[in-house]
VEXDREN-2710 file (C-alpha; in Angstrom, 1 decimal):
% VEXDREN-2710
k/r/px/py/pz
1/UNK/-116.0/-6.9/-21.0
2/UNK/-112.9/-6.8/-18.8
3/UNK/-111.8/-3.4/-17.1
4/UNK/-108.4/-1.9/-16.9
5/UNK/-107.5/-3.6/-13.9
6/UNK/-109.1/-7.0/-13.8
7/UNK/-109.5/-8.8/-10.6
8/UNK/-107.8/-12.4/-11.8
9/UNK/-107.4/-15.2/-9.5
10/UNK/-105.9/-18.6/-9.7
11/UNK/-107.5/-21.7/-8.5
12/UNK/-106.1/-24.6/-7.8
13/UNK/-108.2/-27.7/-7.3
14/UNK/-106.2/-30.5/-5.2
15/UNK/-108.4/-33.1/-3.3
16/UNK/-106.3/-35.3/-1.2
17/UNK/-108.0/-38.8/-2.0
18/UNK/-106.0/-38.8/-5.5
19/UNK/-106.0/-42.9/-6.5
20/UNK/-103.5/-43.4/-9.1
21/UNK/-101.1/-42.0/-7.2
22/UNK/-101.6/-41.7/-3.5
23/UNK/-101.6/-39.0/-2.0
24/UNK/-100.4/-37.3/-4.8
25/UNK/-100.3/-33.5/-4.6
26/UNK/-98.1/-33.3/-1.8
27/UNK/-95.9/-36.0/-3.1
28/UNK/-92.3/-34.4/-3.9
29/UNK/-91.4/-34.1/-7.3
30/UNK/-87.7/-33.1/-7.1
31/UNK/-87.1/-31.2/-4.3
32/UNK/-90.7/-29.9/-3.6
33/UNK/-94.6/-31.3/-3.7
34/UNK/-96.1/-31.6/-6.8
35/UNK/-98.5/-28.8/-5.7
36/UNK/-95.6/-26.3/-5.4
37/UNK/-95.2/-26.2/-9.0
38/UNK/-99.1/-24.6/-9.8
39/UNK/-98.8/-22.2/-7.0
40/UNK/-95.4/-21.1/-8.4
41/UNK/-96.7/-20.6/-11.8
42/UNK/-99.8/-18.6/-10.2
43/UNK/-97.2/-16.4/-7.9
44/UNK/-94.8/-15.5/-10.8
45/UNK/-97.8/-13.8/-13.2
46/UNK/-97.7/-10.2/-13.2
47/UNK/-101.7/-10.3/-14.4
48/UNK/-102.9/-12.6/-11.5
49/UNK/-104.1/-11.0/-8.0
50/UNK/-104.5/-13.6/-5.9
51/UNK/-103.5/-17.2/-5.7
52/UNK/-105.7/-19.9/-3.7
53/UNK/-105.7/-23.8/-3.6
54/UNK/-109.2/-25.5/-3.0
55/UNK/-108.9/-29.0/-1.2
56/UNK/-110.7/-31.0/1.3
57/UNK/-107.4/-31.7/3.0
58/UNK/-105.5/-30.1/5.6
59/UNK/-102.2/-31.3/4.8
60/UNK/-102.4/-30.1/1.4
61/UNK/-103.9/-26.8/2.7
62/UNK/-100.5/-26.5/5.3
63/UNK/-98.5/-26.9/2.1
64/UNK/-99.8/-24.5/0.1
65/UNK/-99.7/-22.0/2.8
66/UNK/-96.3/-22.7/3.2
67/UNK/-95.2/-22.1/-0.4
68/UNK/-97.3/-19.2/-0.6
69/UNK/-101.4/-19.9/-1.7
70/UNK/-104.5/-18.7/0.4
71/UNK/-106.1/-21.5/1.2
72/UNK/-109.6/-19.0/2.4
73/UNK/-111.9/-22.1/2.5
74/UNK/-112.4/-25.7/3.1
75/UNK/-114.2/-27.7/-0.1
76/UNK/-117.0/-29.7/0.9
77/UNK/-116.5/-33.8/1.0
78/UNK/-118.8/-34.3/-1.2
79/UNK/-117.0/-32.1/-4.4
80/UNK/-114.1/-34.5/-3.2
81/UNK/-115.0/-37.6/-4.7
82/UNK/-113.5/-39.1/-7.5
83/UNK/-116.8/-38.5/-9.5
84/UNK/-116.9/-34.7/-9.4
85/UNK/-116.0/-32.6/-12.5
86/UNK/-114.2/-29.5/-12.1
87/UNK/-117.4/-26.7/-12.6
88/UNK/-119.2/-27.1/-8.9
89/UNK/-115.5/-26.9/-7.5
90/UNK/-115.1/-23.9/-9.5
91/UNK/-118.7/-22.5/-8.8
92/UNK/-118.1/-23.4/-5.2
93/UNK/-115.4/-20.8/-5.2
94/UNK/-116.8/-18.3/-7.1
95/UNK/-119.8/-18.1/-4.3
96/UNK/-117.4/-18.0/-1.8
97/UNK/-116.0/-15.0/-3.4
98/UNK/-119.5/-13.2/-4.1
99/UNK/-119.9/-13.7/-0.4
100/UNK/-116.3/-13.1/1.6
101/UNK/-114.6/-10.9/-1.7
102/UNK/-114.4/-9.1/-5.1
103/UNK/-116.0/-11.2/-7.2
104/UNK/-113.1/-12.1/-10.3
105/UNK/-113.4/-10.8/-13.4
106/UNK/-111.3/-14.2/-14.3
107/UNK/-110.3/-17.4/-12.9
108/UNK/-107.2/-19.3/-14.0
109/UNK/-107.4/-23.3/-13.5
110/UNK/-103.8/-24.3/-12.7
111/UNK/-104.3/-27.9/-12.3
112/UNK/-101.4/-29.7/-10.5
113/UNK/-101.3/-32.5/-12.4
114/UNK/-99.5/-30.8/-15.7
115/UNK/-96.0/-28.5/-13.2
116/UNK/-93.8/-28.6/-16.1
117/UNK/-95.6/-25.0/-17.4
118/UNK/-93.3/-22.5/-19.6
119/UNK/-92.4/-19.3/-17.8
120/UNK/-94.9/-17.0/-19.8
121/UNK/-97.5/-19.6/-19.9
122/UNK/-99.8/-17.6/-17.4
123/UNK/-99.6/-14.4/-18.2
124/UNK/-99.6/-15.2/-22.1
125/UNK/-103.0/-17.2/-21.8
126/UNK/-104.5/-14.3/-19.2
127/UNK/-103.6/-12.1/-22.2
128/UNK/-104.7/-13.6/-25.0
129/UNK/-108.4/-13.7/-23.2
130/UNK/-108.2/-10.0/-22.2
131/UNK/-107.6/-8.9/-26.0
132/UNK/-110.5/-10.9/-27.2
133/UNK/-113.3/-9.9/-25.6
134/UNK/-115.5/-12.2/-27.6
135/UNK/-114.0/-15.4/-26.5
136/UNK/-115.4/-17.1/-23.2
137/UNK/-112.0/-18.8/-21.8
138/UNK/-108.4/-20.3/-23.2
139/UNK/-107.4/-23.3/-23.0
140/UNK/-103.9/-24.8/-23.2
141/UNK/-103.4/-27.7/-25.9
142/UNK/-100.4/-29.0/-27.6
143/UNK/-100.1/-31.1/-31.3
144/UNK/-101.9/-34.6/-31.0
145/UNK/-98.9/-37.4/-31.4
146/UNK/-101.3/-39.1/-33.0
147/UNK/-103.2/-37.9/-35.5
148/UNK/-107.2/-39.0/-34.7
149/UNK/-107.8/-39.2/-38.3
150/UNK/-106.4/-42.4/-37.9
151/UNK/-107.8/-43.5/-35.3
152/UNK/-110.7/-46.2/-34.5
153/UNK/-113.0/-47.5/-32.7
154/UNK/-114.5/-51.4/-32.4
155/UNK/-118.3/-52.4/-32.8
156/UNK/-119.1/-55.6/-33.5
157/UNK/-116.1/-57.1/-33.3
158/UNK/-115.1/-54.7/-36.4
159/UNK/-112.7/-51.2/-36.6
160/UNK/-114.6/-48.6/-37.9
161/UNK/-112.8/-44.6/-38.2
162/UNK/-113.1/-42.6/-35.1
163/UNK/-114.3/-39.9/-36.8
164/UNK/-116.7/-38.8/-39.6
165/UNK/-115.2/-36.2/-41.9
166/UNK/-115.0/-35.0/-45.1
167/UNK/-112.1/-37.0/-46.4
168/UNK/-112.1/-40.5/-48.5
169/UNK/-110.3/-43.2/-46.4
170/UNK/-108.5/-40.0/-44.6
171/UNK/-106.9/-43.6/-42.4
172/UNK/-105.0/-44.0/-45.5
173/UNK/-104.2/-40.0/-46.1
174/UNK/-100.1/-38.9/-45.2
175/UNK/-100.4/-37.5/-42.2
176/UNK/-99.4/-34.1/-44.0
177/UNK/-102.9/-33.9/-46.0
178/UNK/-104.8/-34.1/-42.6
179/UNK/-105.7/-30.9/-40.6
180/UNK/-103.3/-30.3/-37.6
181/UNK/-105.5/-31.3/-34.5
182/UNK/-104.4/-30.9/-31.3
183/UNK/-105.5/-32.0/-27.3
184/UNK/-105.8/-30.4/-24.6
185/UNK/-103.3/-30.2/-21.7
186/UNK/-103.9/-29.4/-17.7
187/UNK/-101.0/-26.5/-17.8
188/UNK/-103.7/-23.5/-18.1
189/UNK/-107.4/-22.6/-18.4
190/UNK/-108.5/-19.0/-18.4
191/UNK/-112.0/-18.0/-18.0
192/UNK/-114.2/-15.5/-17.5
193/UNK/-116.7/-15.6/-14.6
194/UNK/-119.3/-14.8/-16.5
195/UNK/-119.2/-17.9/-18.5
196/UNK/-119.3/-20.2/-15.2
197/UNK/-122.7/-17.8/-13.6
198/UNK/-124.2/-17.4/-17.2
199/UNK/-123.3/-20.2/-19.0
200/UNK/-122.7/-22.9/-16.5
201/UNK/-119.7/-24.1/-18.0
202/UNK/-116.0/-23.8/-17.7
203/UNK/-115.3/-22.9/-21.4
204/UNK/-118.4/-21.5/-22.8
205/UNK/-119.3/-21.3/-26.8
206/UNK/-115.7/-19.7/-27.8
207/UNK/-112.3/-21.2/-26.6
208/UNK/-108.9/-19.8/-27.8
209/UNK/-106.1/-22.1/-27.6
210/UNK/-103.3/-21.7/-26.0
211/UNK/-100.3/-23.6/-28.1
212/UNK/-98.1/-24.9/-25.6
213/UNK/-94.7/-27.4/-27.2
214/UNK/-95.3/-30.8/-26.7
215/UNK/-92.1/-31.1/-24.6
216/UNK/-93.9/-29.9/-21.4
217/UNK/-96.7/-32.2/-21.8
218/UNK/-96.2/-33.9/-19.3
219/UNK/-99.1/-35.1/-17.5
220/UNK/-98.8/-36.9/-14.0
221/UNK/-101.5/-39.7/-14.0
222/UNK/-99.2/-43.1/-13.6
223/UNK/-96.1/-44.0/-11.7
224/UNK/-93.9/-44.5/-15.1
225/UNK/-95.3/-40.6/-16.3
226/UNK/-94.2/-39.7/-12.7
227/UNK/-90.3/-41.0/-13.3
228/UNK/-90.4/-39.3/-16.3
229/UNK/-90.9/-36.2/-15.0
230/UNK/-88.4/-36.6/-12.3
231/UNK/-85.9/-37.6/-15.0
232/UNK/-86.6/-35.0/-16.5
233/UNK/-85.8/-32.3/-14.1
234/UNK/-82.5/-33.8/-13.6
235/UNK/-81.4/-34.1/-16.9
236/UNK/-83.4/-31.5/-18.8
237/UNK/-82.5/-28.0/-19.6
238/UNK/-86.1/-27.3/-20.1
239/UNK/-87.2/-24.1/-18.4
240/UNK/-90.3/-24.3/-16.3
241/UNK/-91.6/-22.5/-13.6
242/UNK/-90.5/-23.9/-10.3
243/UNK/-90.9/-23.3/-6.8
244/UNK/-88.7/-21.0/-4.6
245/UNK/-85.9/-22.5/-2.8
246/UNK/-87.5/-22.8/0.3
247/UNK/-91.1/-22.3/1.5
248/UNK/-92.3/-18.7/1.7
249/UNK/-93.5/-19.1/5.5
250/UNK/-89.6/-18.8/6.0
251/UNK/-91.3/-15.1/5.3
252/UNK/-93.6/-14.9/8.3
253/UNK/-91.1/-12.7/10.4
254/UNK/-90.3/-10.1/7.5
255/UNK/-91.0/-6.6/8.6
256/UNK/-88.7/-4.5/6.1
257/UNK/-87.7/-5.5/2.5
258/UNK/-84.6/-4.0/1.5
259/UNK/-83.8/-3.9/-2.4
260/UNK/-80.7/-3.2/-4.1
261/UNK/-81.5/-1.2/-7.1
262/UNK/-79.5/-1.6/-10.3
263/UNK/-80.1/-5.4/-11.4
264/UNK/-82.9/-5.6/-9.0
265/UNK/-85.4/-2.7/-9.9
266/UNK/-83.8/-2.6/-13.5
267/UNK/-82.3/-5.0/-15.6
268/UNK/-78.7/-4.1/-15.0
269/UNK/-78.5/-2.0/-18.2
270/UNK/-78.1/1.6/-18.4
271/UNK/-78.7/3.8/-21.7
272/UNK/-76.6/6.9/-22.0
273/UNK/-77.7/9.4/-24.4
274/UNK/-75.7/11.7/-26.7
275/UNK/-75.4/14.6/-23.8
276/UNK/-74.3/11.7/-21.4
277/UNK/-77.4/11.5/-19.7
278/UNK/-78.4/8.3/-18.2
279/UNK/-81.7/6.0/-18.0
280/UNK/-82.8/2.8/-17.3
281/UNK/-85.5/0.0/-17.4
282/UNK/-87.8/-0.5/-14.8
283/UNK/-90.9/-3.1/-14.4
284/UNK/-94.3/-1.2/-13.6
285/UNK/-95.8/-4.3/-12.1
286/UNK/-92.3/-3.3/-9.2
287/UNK/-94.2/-0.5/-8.5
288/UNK/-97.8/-2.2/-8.1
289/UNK/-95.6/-4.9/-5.8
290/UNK/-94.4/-2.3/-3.6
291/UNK/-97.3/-0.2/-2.8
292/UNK/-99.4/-3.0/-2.3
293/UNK/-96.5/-4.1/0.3
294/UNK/-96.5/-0.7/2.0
295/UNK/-100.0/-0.9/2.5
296/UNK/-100.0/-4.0/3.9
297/UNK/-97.7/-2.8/6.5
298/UNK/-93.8/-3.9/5.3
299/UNK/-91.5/-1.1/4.5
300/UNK/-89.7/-1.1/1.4
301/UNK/-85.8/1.0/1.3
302/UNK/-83.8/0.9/-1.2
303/UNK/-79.6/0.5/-0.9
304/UNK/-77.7/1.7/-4.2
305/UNK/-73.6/1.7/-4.4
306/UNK/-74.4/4.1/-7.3
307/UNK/-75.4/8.0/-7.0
308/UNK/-77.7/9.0/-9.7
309/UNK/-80.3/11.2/-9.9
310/UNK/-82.5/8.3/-11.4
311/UNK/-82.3/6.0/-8.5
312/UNK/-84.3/9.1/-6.7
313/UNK/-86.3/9.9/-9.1
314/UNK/-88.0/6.3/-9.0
315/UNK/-87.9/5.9/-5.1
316/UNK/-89.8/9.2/-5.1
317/UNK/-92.3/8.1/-7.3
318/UNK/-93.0/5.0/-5.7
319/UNK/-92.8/6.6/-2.0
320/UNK/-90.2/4.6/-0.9
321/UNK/-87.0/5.5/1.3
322/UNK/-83.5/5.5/-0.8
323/UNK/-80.2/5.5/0.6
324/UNK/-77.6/5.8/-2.7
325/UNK/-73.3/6.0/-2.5
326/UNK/-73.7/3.3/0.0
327/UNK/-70.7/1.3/-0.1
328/UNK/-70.7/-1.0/2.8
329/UNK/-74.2/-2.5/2.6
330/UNK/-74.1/-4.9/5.5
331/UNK/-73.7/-0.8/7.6
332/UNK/-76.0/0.4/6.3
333/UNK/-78.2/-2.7/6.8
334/UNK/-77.5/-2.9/10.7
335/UNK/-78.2/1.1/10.8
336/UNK/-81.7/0.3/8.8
337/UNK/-82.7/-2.0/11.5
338/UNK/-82.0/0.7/14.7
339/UNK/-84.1/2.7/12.5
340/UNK/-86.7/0.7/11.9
341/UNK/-86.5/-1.1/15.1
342/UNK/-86.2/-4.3/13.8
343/UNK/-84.1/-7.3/14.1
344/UNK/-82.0/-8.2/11.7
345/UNK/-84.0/-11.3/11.5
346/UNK/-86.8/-9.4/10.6
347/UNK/-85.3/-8.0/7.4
348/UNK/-85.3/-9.6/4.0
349/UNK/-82.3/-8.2/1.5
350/UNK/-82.9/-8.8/-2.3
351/UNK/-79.3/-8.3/-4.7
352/UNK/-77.8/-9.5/-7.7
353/UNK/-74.2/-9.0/-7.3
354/UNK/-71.0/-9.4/-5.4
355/UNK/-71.1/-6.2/-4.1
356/UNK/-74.6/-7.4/-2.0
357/UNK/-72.9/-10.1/-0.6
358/UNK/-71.8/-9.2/2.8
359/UNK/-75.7/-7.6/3.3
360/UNK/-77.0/-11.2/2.2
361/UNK/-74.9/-12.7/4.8
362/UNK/-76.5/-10.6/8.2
363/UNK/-80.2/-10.4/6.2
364/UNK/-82.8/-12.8/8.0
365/UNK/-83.9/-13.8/4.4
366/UNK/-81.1/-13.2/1.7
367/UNK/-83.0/-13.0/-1.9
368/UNK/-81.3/-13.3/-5.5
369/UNK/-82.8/-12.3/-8.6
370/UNK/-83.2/-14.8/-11.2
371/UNK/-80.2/-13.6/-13.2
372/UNK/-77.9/-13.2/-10.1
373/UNK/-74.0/-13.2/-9.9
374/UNK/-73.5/-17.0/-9.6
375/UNK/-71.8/-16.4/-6.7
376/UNK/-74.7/-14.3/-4.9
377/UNK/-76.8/-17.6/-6.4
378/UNK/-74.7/-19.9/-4.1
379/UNK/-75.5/-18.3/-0.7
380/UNK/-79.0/-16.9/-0.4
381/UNK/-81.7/-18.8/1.3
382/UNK/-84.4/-17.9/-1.9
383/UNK/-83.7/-17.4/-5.7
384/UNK/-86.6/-15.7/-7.3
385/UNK/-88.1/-16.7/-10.5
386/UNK/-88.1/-13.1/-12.1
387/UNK/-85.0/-11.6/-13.3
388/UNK/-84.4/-7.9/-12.1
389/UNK/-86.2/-4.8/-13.8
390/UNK/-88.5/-7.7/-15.3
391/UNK/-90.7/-8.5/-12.4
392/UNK/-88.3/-10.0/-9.6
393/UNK/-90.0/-7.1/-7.0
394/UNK/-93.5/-7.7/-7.4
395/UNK/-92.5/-11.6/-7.1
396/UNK/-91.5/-10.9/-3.5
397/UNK/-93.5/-8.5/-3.0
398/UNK/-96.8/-10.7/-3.7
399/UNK/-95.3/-13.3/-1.8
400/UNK/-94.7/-11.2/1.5
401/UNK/-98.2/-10.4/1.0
402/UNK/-99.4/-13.4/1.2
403/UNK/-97.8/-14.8/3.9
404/UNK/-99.1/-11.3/5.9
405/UNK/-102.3/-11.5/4.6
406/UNK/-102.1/-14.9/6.4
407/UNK/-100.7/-14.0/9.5
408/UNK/-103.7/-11.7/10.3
409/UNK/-106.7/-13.7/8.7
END
């Protein structure tokens, strides 16, 4: 049984002595290494706590720190090998958690090998497991291309059917008679701890799947799948989780995160009622973001061009300095920094609109939200993955966090 606030963490097993393709992980696929892509998808979930890689390899251990993973450990040689399965990595970690940390209530396998993962992939899988407290993990699969039904297997010198079932000849059954059957991918694997100290395995007795379309499985094993993928994120309007637009150690000097409010803390929308009075939308996971941010040391103020009563109401609540009818940001920005006694290179901005502009320009790190102003989208240094009111603030927040958390470990 899984509390109200599990303790979720996402592993990410990358040895460096990959064969098939050397050197593999830290390979660039587009503009970032392959490994970029899993710690992404890990970053962006609102239901995951913690994000770390486990490798034997120090290069791959520099890049995931730079793009934002823990990397708390070095795995042993000998779960290195070509040889090894995944459950004494994963059992590895989970005894160096009983022994440095909380232990998880779930860990999420985010295999590098499968980076073309839809946007709700995590937290959809994470979810599905919490509601089901019966089932022992999920695991992501997609419909077979072929259908094994018709498949075979040689003995003798003679093809006899893959599988025993209940059918007659199902080899010569329309596909459309046959049950749907599907395999399983590398984008996601959620399981409860439990079922790797109980049970001693990584799925248990019940698996849920995961349905995932067969246009992201894409699996990077050979040189021609690799080219694929890369012509693929050229030429397809796919959307995937991807990496930020520069590593997060660009981070390291951050000492006060300024936000914008409307389009950053909501989604831009405002609902008036009958009497005039407005509301708006705001994330809860923001919230977590931010007070786990404070605690860790980072201020948080928030700079609205709007005056409205809500804008106070939620800095209150979240214990957060506001500063609203501000009209020239990039002011009130260098005033924030006396204030704080800061640099300006020590303050990261987050907007959404043309009116954050000149503030992006003197910020040390200048942030978009996902659904930016194109033209805030053109000059920032990192374009986050969440769009605003829907989970852009806890991104950064996480991330800022991370790099921190790294800084004093």
């Amino acid at each position: 049984m899984v509390g109200t606030n599990p303790y979720i963490v996402a592993i990410i097993p990358a040895r460096g002595g990959s064969k098939s393709i050397p050197r593999k992980n830290v390979k660039k696929l587009g503009e970032h290494p392959l490994i970029a892509y899993s710690i992404a998808a890990g970053l962006q979930a609102n239901l995951v706590s913690r994000v770390i890689v486990s490798t034997d390899d120090e290069d791959i251990a520099r890049i995931a720190r730079d793009y934002g993973a823990d990397v708390p450990f070095v795995r042993p040689s000998e779960l290195a090998e070509d040889h090894v399965v995944d459950l004494p990595v994963f059992e590895h970690a989970i005894h160096w958690f009983s022994k440095n940390d909380r232990l998880p209530d779930i860990v999420v396998q985010l295999r590098p090998t499968s980076p073309f993962r839809p946007m709700d992939c995590v937290d959809g899988a994470i979810e599905q497991l919490i509601k089901n407290e019966h089932a022992d993990s999920v695991r992501g699969v997609t419909p077979s291309g072929q259908n094994p039904f018709k498949m075979w297997k040689i003995e003798h010198g003679v093809i006899k059917p893959l599988i025993k079932s209940e059918f007659t000849e199902p080899y010569n059954m329309p596909r459309q008679q046959l049950p749907a059957t599907f395999w399983q991918t590398g984008h996601i694997e959620v399981i409860r701890t439990t079922t790797i100290t109980e049970k001693h395995s990584l799925t248990g007795d019940t698996i849920l799947p995961y349905i995932i379309e067969p246009d992201y499985a894409i699996d990077l094993d050979t040189m021609q799948q690799w080219q694929f993928a890369e012509y693929m994120l050229k030429h397809s309007s796919l959307p995937i989780i991807k990496p930020a637009s520069m590593p997060y150690s660009a981070l390291s000097d951050i000492r006060l995160l300024v936000l914008d409010f409307d389009g950053v803390m909501t989604d831009n929308r405002v609902y008036v009622d009958q009497n005039g009075t407005e509301s708006v939308a705001c994330s809860r996971s923001d919230g977590t973001g931010v007070a786990r941010l404070q605690k860790a040391g980072i201020h948080v103020v928030v700079l609205s061009t709007e005056t409205n009563p809500v804008v106070s109401a939620r800095c209150e609540k979240l214990n957060i300095a506001c500063l609203q009818g501000i009209n020239e940001k990039h002011a009130a920005l260098i005033k924030l920094a006396a204030e704080y006694n800061v640099e300006l290179n020590n303050i990261a901005f987050v907007g959404n609109d043309i009116n954050d502009l000149e503030a992006l320009k003197i910020a040390g790190m200048a942030i978009a939200v996902a659904d930016a102003h194109p033209d805030i989208i053109n000059h920032v240094d990192v374009i986050l993955q969440h769009k605003g009111g829907d989970g852009a603030v806890r991104e950064i927040c996480e991330q800022l966090i991370n790099q921190f958390r790294g800084e004093i470990s």
